[in-house]
ZAMAR-693608 format. One record per residue (C-alpha): x, y, z. Coordinates in nm, 2 decimals. Each point is the difference from the previous one (the first is absolute). Last residue first. Layout:
N
+--------+--------+--------+
|      X |      Y |      Z |
+--------+--------+--------+
|      X |      Y |      Z |
...
+--------+--------+--------+
REM end
This chain:
434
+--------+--------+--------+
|      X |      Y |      Z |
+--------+--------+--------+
|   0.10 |  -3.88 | -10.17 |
|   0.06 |   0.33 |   0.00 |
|  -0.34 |   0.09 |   0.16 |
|   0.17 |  -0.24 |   0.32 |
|   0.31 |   0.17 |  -0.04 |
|  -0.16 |   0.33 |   0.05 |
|  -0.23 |  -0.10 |   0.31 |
|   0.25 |  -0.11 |   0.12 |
|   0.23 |   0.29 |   0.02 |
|  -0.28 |   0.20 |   0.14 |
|  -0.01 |  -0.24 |   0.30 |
|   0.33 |   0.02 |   0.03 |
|  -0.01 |   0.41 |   0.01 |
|  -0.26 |  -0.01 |   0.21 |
|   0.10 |  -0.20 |   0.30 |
|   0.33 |   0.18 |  -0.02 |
|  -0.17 |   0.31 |  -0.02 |
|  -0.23 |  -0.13 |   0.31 |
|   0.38 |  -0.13 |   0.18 |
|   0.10 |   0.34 |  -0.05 |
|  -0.29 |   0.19 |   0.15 |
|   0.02 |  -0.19 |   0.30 |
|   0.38 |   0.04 |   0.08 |
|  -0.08 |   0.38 |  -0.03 |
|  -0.28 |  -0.08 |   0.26 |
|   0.24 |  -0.16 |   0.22 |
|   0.27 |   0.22 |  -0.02 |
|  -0.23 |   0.32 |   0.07 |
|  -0.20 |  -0.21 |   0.31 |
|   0.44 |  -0.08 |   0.07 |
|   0.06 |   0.36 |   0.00 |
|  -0.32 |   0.11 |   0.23 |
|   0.08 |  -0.27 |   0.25 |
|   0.34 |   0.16 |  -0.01 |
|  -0.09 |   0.35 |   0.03 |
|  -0.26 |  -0.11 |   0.28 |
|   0.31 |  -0.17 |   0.20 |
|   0.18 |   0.31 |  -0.07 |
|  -0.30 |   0.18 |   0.18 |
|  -0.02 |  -0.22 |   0.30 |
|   0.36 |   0.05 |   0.04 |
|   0.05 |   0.31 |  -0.02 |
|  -0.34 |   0.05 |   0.24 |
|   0.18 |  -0.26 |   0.24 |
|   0.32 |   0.24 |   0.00 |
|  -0.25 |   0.29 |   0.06 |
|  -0.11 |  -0.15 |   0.31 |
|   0.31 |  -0.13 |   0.11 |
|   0.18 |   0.38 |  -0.04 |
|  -0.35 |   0.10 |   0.20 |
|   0.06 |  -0.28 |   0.23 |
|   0.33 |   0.14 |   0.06 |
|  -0.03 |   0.33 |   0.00 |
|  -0.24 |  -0.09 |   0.30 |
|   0.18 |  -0.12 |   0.18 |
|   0.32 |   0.23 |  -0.03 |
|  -0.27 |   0.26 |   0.09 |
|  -0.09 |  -0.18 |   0.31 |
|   0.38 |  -0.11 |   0.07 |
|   0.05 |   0.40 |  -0.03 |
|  -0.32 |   0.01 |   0.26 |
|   0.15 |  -0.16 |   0.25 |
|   0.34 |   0.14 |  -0.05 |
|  -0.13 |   0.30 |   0.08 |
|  -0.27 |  -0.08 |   0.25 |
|   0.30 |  -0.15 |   0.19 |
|   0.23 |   0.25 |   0.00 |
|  -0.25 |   0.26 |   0.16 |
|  -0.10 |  -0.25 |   0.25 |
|   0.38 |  -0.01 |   0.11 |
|   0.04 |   0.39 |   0.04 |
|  -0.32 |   0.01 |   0.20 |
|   0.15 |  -0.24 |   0.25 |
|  -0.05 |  -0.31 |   0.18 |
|  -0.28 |  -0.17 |   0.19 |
|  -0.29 |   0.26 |  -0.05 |
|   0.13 |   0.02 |  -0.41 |
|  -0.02 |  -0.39 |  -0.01 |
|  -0.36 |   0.00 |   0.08 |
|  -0.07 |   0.28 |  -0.17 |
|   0.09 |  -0.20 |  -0.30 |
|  -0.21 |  -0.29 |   0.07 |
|  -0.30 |   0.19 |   0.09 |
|   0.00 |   0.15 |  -0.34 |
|   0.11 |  -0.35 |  -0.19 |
|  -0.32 |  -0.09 |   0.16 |
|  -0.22 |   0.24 |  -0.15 |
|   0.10 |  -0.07 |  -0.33 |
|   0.39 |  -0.02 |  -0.09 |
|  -0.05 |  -0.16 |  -0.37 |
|  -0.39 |   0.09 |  -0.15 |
|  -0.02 |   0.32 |   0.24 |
|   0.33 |   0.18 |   0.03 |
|   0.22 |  -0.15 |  -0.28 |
|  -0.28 |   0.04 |  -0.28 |
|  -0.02 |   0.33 |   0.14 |
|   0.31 |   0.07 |  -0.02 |
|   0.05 |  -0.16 |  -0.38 |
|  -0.27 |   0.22 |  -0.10 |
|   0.14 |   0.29 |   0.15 |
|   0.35 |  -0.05 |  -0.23 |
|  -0.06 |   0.22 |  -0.26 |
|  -0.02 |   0.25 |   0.21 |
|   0.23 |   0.02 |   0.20 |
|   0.10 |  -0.07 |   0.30 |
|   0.36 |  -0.01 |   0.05 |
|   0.21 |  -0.27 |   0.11 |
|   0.40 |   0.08 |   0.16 |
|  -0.06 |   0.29 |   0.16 |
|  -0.19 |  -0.19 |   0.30 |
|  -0.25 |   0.20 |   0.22 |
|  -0.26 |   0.02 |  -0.29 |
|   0.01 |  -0.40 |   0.00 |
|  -0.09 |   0.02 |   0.37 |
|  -0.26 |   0.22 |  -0.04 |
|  -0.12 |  -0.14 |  -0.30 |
|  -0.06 |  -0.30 |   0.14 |
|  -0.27 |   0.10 |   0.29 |
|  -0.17 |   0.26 |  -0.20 |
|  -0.05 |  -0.34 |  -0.29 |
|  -0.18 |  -0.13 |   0.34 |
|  -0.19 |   0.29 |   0.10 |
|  -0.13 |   0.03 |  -0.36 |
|  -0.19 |  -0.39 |   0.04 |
|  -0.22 |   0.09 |   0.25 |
|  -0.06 |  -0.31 |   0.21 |
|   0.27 |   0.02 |   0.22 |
|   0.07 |   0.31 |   0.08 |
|  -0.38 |   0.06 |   0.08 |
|  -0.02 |  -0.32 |   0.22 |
|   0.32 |   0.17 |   0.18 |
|  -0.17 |   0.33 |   0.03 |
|  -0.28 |  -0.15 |   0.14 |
|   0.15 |  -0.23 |   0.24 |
|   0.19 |   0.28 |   0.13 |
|  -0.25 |   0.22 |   0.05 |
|  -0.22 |  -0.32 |   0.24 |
|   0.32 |  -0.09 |   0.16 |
|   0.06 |   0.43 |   0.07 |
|  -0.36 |  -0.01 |   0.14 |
|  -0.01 |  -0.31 |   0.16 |
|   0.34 |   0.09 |   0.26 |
|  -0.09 |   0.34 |   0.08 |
|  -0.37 |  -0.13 |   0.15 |
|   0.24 |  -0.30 |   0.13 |
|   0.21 |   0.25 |   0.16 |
|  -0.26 |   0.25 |   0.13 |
|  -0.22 |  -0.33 |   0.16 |
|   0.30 |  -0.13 |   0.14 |
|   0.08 |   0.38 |   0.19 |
|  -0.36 |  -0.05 |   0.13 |
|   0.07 |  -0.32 |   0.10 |
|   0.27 |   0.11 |   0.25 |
|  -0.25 |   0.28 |   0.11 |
|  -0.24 |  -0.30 |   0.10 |
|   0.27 |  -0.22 |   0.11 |
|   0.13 |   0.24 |   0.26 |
|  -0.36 |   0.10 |   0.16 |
|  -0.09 |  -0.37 |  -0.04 |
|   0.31 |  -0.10 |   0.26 |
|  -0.14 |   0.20 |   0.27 |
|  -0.33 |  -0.20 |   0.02 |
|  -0.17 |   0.12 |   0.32 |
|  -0.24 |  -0.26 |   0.17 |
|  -0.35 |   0.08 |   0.17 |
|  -0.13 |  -0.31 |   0.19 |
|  -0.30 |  -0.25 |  -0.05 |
|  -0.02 |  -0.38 |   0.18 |
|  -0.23 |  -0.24 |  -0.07 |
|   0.05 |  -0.33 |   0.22 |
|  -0.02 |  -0.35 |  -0.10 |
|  -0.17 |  -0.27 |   0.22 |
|  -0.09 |  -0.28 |  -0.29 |
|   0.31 |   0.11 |  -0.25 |
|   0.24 |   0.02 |   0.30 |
|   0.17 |   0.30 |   0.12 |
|   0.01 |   0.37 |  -0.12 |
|  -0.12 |   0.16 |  -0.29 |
|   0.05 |   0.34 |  -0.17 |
|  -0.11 |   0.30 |  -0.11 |
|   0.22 |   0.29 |  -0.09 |
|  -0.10 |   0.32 |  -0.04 |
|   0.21 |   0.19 |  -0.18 |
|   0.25 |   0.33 |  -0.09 |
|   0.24 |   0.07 |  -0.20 |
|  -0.20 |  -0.14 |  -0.29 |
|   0.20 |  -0.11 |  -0.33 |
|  -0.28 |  -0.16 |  -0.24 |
|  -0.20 |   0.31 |   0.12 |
|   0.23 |   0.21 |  -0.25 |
|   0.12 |   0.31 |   0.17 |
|  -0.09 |   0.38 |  -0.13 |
|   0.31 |   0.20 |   0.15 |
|  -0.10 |   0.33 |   0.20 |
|   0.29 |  -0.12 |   0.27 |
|   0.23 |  -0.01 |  -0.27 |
|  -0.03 |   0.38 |  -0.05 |
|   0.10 |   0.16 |  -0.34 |
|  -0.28 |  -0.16 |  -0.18 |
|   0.05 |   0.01 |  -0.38 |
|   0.16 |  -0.36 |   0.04 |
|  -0.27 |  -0.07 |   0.20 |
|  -0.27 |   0.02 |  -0.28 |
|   0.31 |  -0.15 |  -0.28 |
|  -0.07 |  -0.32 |   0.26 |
|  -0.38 |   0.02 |   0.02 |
|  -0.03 |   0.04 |  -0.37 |
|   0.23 |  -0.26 |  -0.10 |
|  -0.24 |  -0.23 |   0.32 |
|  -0.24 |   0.00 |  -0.30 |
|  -0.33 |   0.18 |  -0.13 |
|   0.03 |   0.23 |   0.33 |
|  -0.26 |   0.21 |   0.16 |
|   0.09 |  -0.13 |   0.38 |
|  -0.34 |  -0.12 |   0.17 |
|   0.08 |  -0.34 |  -0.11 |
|   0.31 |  -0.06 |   0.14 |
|   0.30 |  -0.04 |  -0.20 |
|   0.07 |  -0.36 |  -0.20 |
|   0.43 |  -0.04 |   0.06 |
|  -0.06 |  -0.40 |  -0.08 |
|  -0.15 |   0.08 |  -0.29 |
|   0.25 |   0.22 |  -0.12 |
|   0.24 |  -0.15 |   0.06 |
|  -0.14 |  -0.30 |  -0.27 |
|  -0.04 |   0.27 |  -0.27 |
|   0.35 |   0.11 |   0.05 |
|   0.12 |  -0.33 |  -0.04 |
|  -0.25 |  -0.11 |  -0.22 |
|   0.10 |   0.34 |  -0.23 |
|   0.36 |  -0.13 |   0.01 |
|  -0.03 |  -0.32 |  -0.07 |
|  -0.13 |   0.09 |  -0.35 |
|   0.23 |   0.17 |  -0.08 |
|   0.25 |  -0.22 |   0.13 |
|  -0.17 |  -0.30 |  -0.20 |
|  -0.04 |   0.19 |  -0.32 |
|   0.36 |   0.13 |   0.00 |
|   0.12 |  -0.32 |   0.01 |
|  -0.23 |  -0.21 |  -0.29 |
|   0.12 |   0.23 |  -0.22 |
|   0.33 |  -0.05 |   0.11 |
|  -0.07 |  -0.43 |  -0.10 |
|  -0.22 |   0.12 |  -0.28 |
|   0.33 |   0.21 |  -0.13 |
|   0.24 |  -0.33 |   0.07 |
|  -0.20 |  -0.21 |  -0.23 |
|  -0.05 |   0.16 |  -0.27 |
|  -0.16 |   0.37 |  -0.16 |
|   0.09 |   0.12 |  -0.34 |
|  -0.23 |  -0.21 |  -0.09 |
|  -0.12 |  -0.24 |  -0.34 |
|   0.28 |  -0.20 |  -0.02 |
|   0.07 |  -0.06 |   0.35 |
|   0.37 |   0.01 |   0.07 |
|   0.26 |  -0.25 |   0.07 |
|   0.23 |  -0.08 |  -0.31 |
|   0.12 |   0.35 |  -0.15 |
|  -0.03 |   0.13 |   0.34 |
|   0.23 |  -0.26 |   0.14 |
|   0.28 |   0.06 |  -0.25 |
|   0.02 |   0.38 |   0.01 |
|   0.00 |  -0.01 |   0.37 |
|   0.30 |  -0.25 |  -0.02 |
|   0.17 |   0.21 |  -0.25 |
|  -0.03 |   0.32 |   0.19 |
|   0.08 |  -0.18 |   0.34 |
|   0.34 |  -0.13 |  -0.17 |
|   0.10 |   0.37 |  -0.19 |
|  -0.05 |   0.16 |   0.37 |
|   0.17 |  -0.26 |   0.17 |
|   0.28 |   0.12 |  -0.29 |
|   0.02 |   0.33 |   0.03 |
|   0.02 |  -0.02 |   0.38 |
|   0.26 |  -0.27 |   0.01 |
|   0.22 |   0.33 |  -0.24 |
|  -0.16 |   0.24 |   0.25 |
|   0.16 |  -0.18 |   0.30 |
|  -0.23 |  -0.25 |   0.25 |
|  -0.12 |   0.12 |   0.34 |
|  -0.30 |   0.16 |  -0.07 |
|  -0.15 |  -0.27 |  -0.18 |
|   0.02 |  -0.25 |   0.23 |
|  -0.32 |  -0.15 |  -0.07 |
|  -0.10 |   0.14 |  -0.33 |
|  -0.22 |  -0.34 |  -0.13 |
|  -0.09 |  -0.13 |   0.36 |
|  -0.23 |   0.30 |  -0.02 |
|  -0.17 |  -0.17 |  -0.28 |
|   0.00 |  -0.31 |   0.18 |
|  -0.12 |   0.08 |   0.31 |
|  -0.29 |   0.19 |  -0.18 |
|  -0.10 |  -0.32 |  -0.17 |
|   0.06 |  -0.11 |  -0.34 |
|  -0.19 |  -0.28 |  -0.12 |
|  -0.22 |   0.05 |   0.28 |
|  -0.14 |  -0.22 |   0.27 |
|   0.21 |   0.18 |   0.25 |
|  -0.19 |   0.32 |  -0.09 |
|  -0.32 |  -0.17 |   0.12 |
|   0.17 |  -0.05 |   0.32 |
|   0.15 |   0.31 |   0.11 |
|  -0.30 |   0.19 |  -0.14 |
|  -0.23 |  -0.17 |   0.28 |
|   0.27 |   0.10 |   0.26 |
|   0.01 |   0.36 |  -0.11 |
|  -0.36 |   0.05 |   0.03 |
|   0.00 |  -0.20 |   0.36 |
|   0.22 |   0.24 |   0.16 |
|  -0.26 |   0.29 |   0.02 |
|  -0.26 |  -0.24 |   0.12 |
|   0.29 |  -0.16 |   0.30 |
|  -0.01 |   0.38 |   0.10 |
|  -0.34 |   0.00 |   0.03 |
|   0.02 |  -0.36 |   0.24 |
|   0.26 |   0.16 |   0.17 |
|  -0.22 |   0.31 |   0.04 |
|  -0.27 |  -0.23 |   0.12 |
|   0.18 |  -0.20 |   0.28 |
|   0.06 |   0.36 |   0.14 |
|  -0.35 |   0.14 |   0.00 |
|  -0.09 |  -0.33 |   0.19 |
|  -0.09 |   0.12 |   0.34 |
|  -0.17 |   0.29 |  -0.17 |
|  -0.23 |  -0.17 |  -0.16 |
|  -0.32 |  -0.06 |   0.14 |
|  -0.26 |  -0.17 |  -0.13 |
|  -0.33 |   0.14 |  -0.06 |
|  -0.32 |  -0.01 |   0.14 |
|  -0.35 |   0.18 |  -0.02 |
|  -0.15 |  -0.26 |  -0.21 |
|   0.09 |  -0.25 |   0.29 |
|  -0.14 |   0.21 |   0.28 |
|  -0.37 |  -0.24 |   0.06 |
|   0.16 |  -0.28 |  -0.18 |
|   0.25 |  -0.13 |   0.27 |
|   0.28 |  -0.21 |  -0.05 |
|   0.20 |  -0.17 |   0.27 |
|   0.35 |   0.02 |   0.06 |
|   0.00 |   0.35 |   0.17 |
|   0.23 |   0.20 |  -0.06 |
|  -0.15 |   0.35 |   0.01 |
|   0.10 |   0.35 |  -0.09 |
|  -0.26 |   0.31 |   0.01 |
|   0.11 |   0.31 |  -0.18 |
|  -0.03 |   0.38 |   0.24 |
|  -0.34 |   0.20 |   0.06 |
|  -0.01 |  -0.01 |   0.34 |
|  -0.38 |  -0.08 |   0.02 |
|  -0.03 |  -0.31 |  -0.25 |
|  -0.34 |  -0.16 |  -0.03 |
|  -0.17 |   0.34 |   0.04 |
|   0.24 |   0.17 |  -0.26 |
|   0.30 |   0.22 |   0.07 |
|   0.23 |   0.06 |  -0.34 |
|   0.08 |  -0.23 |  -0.33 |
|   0.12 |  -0.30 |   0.23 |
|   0.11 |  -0.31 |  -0.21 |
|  -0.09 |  -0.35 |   0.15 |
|   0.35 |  -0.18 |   0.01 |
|   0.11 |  -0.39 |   0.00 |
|   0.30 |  -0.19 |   0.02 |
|   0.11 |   0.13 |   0.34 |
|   0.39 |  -0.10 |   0.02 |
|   0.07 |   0.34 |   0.18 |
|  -0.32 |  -0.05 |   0.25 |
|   0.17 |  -0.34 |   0.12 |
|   0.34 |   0.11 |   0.03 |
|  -0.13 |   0.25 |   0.22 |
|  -0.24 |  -0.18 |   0.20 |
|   0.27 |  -0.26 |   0.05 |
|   0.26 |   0.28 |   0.12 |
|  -0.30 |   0.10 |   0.20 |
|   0.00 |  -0.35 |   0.16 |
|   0.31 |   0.03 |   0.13 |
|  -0.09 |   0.18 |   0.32 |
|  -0.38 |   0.10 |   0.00 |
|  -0.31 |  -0.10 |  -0.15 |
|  -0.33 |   0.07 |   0.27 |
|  -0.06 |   0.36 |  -0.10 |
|   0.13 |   0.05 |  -0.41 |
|   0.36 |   0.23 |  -0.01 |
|  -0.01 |   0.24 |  -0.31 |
|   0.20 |  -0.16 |  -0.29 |
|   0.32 |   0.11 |  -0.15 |
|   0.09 |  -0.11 |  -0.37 |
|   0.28 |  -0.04 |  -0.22 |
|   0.25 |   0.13 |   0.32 |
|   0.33 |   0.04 |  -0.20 |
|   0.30 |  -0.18 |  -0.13 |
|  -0.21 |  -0.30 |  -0.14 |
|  -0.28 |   0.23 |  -0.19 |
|   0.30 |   0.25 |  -0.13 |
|   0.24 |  -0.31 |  -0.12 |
|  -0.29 |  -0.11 |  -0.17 |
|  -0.11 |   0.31 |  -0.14 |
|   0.39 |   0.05 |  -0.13 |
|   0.04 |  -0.34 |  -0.10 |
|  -0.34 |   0.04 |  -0.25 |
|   0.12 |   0.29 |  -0.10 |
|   0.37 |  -0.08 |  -0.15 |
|  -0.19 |  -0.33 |  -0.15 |
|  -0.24 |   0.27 |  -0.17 |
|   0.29 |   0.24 |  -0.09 |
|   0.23 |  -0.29 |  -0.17 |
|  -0.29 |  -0.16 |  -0.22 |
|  -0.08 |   0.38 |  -0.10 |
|   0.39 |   0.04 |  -0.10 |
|   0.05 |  -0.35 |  -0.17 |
|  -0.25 |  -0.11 |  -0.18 |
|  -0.21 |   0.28 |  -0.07 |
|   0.23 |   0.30 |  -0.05 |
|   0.23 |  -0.26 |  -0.14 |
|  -0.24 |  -0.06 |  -0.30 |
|  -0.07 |   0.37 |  -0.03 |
|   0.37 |   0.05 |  -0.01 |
|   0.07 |  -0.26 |  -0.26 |
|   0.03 |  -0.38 |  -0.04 |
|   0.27 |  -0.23 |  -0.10 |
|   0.25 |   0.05 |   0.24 |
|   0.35 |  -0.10 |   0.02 |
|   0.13 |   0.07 |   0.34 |
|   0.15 |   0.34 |   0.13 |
|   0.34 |  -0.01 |   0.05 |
|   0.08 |   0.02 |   0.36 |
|   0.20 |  -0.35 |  -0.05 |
|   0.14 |   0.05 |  -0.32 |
|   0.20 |   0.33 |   0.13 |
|   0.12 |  -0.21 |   0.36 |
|   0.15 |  -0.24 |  -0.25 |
|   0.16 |   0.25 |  -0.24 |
|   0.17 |   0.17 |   0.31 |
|   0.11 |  -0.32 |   0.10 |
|  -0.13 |  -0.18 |   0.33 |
+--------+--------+--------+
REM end
């Protein structure tokens, strides 16, 4: 492999989004599939749970019991000692049948599955990205296409620089002439980001939202949410002082069944759950990141919207890079045609467009191309106002003329009525004459 080869193949792909994007898509869909194999590979590697030995089951059966009592798909809470429950510690059951008397006091339990749902978060925080994928794919000009434009830009000379730059210019100029709303500065491709940064914010506070559910403290712990729980033993400097959520007891009774449906046995023993301990202060760390996670979505999102919509952060986006460049000036005289240029020709979209192509080459080449972009603007626009005043000439010799001929025909009038009366004056004489 050639030292250019091995160069292209850590390059960093074409991208289309930005940090807050990737922060979503990429990083947090990274850490949740990098904890659910770590919780997994903790749950298999170690003893999950360990059960006190029941009188009368012995041998393999307490492998059974144990397998048994981890799969429990039921849980009565415990908030302290109580006449129907003496040690104080979660009840699990797995019982097929349903029974009404301790039904409102259920719940499911979820620690056996805490795995299956972080992929299934992590598959949320990819899904944002997919959905863009393919409503941008239905554009006129998609995001692979615009970066398609400067592929292999960094390895061409300046003089093939110069003039990739002239042909993007030119087809830019070309396709916002033809394809933008007439009344917006905003198209296609701006709903579609719009659109975006709506879905990861708002996936972002149902992830959080949805953790926090699951992660519900005990009642007699004066918390609002399991945040306040979590920041509570973050302030405490000993673990073993740590609030714990009931939906991860480390201790429980479980209850189960054994032999047939018509001479089944009840059976109760005290298990230890050594795997919720670890996924509990796993979560925790979740809970931090996704907290992290919403609130710089959320800021981004507004700042973006913000961007967007007012009109000044655009014409601030231009004028940086035409300030960079010696070559084109701002003046005064030619604001108008900036802003004319900013919001009625580039829009919103031409925005994206460009940052586009400054993410997937270089500074240097953006600031080329909003300079020759907008000289083809001006030359535009000198144009129709050279074909403007042209067709003003022209109307107004065509008046001239019309004018003329009215003059010619009137003149032409007044002769034929002297005519008129002269011959009629003539015959009037020879007629007396006669």
């Amino acid at each position: 492999m050639t030292k250019d080869e091995s160069s292209r193949f850590w390059q960093r792909r074409s991208r289309s989004e930005d940090v807050i994007d990737r922060l979503n898509h990429v990083w947090t869909f990274l850490f949740l599939i990098m904890v659910a194999l770590i919780i997994t590979w903790r749950i298999q590697q170690s003893d999950r749970i360990q059960c006190w030995s029941v009188q009368g089951l012995i041998g393999d059966t307490m492998g059974m019991v144990q397998s048994v009592c981890w799969g429990a798909n039921r849980m009565i809470p415990s908030y302290g000692p109580s006449p129907n429950n003496i040690h104080g510690i979660p009840t699990v059951r797995h019982f097929s049948h349903w029974d009404p008397k301790i039904a409102s006091e259920e719940r499911a339990t979820l620690y056996q599955w805490i795995p299956v749902l972080l992929c299934l978060q992590a598959l949320l925080f990819k899904l944002p990205d997919i959905v863009f994928t393919m409503l941008n794919s239905y554009s006129s000009l998609s995001c692979r296409q615009i970066v398609a434009l400067v592929n292999g830009y960094q390895y061409l000379s300046i003089s093939d620089r110069e003039i990739l730059v002239r042909r993007v210019a030119t087809f830019l100029h070309e396709r916002f002439r033809s394809s933008f709303l007439p009344c917006s500065s905003w198209g296609f491709l701006s709903f579609q980001f719009l659109l975006l940064k709506l879905m990861y914010c708002v996936n972002a506070i149902c992830q959080i939202v949805y953790i926090d559910s699951i992660l519900v403290p005990y009642k007699d712990v004066p918390a609002n949410s399991y945040g306040d729980v979590v920041f509570g033993n973050l302030r405490q400097t000993k673990s073993k002082f740590w609030k714990h959520s009931p939906s991860f007891p480390q201790s429980v009774i479980c209850n189960f069944t054994n032999g047939s449906s018509a001479s089944s046995l009840v059976f109760s023993t005290q298990c230890e759950i050594h795997a919720n301990q670890f996924s509990e202060q796993v979560l925790m760390v979740v809970w931090l990141w996704l907290l992290f996670v919403s609130i710089v979505t959320c800021l981004g999102f507004v700042s973006w919207l913000v961007r967007s919509v007012v009109p000044i952060f655009r014409s601030r986006f231009i004028k940086r890079y035409m300030d960079l460049d010696n070559v084109i000036h701002i003046k005064r005289r030619l604001m108008r045609d900036l802003a004319r240029f900013t919001d009625s020709h580039l829009g919103q979209d031409g925005i994206i467009i460009i940052q586009l192509i400054g993410r997937n080459s270089s500074e240097v080449f953006v600031k080329h191309l909003v300079r020759h972009m907008f000289n083809l603007h001006q030359e535009f626009l000198r144009r129709s106002r050279r074909s403007r005043m042209t067709m003003l000439e022209a109307e107004k010799a065509e008046r001239s003329v019309d004018i003329d001929l009215d003059r010619m025909e009137k003149s032409v009038d007044l002769d034929l009525d002297t005519v008129d009366k002269s011959d009629k004056t003539e015959s009037l004489i020879s007629h007396d004459n006669q």
